[in-house]
C-alpha positions in Angstrom: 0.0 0.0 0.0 2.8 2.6 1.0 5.0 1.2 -2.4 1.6 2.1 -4.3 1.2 5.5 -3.0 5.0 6.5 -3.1 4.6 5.4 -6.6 1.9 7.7 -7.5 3.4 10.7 -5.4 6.9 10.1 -7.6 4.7 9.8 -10.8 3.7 13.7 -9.6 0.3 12.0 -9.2 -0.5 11.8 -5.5 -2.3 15.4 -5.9 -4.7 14.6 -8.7 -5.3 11.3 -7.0 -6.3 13.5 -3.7 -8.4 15.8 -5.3 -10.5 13.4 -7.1 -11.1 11.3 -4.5 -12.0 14.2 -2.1 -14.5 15.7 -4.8 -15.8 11.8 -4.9 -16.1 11.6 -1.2 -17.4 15.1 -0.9 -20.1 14.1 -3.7 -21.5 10.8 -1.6 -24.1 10.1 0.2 -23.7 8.1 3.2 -27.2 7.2 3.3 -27.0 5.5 0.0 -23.5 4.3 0.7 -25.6 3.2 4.2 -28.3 0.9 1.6 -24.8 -0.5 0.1 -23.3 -1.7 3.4 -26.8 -3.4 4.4 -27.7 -5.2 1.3 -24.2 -5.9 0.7 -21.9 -5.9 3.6 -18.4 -4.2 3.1 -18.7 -6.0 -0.7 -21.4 -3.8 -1.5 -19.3 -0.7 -0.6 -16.6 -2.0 -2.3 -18.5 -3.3 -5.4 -19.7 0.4 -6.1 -16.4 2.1 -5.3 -14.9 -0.6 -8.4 -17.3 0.9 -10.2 -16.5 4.4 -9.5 -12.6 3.7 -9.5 -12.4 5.5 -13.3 -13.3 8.8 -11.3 -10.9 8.6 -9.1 -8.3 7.0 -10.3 -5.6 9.5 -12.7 -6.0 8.2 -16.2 -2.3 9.2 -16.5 -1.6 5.7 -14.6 -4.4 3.8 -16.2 -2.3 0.5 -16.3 -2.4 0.7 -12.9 -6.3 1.3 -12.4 -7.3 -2.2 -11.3 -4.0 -3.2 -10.0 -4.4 -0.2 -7.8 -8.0 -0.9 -6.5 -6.9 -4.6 -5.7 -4.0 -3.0 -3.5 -6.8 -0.9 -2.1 -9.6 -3.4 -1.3 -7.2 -5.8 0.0 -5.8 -3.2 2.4 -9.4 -2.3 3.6 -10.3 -5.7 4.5 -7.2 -6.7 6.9 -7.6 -2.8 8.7 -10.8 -3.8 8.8 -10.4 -6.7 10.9 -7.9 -5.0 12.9 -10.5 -2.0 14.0 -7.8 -0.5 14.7 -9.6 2.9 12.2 -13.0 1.7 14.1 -11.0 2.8 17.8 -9.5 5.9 16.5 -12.6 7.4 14.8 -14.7 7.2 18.4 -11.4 9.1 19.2 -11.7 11.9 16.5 -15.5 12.1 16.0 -16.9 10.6 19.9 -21.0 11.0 18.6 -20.6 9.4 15.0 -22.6 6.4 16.2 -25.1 8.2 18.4 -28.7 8.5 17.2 -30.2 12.3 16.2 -31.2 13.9 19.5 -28.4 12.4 21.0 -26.1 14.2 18.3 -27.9 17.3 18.5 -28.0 18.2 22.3 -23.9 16.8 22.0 -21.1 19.7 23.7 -18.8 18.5 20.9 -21.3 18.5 18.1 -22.0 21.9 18.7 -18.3 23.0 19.1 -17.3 21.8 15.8 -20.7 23.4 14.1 -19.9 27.0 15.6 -16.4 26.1 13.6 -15.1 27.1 9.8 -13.6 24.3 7.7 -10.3 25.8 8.5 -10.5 25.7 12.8 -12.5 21.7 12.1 -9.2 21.1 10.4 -6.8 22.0 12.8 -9.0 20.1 16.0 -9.4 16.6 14.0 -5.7 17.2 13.7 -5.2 17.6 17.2 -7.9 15.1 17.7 -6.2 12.6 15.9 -2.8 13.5 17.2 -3.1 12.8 20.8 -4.4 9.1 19.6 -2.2 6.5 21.3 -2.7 4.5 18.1 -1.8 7.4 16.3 0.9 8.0 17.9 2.4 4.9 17.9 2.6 4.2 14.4 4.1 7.9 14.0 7.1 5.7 16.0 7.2 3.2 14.0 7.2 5.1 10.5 9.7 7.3 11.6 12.2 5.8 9.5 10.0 4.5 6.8 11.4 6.9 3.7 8.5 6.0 2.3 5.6 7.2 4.2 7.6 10.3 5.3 7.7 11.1 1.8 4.0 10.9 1.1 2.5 11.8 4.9 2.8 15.5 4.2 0.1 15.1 1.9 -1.9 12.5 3.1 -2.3 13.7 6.4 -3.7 16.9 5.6 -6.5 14.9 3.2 -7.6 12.5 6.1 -7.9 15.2 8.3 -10.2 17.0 5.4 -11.6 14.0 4.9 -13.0 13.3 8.7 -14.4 17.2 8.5 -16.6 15.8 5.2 -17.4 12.9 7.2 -18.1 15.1 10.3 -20.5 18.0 8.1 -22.4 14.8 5.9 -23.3 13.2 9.6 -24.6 16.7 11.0 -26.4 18.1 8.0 -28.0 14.5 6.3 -29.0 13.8 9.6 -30.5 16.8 10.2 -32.4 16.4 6.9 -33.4 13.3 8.1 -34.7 14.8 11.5 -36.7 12.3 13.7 -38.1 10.2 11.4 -34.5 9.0 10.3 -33.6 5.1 10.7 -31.0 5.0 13.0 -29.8 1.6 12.1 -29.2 3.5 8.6 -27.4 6.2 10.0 -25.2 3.7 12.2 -25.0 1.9 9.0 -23.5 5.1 6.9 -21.3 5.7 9.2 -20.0 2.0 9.1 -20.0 2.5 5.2 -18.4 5.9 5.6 -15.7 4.8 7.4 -15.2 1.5 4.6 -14.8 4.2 2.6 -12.3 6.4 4.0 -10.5 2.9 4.9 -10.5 2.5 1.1 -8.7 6.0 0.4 -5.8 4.5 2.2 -5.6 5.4 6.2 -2.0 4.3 6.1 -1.7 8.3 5.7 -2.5 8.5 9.8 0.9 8.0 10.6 2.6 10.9 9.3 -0.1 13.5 11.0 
């Protein structure tokens, strides 16, 4: 997974690859990405990410298209198992699992709502930053060339990421209102967090 994304970052790729996948992610629906995980499990995520890989994906390394997706999924599935993103993310974003009122009357949901993109940032930074997962893979990357050379990038674009993850929960919720199904919501988060595993959270480390 690391060789893969040093590749693209010395191809001069990594920043298209970002970008796409960040208009992608910013695009989604959880709630439909929520149907996916329930009818499908984590193969129904994965089945319509495949399908969506062209958008993501730089055509400049098209020979590496399904290569890369297969590097991908297979990543997903053992830090899936691990829940080692599953611990963290209570970490970064404590109410992701709770139902609507509960999110709503929340001291931290509020604090990051009276925030701008810029200030949401900088806290799941520092959320994700005092981790003690976190920080002990910052250890033992420290003298991985590789990740040091693509964790200034890829840190910044979780962190982005989480803040997407953090508005689609509080306003699609909200839409949602009372008569939401809570399993769903629980479920888009689930499905959320798939995806996210998917982009690659091997880019924690160098935060």
């Amino acid at each position: 997974m690391v060789d893969l994304l040093s590749r693209v970052n010395d191809e001069g790729q990594l920043d298209n690859f970002l970008e796409r996948a960040e208009a992608y992610w910013t695009d989604i629906n959880i709630f439909k990405l929520a149907m996916d995980e329930q009818q499908g499990g984590g193969r129904g995520v994965l089945q319509r990410i495949r399908k969506d890989w062209p958008r993501i994906w730089p055509e400049a390394l098209e020979a590496e298209r399904m290569v890369s997706f297969d590097a991908f999924t297979a990543f997903w599935q053992r830090l899936e198992r691990s829940k080692v993103v599953d611990k963290v993310m209570k970490e970064v974003l404590p109410d992701a699992e709770k139902d609507y009122e509960d999110t709503m009357a929340s001291k931290d949901a509020r604090k990051l709502a009276s925030m701008t993109a810029d200030e949401r940032r900088e806290e799941i930074l520092k959320r994700m930053g005092a981790s003690d997962i976190v920080k002990q893979y910052t250890i033992l990357s420290q003298s991985d060339s590789e990740v040091q050379s693509v964790a200034p990038k890829m840190g910044p674009f979780i962190a982005r990421s989480i803040v997407i993850l953090e508005q689609k929960l509080s306003t699609q919720t909200e839409a949602l209102g009372k008569t939401a199904d809570y399993g769903l919501i629980a479920a888009g988060v689930l499905a959320a967090i798939i995806l996210l595993n998917t982009f690659g959270v091997i880019k924690i480390p160098g935060t």
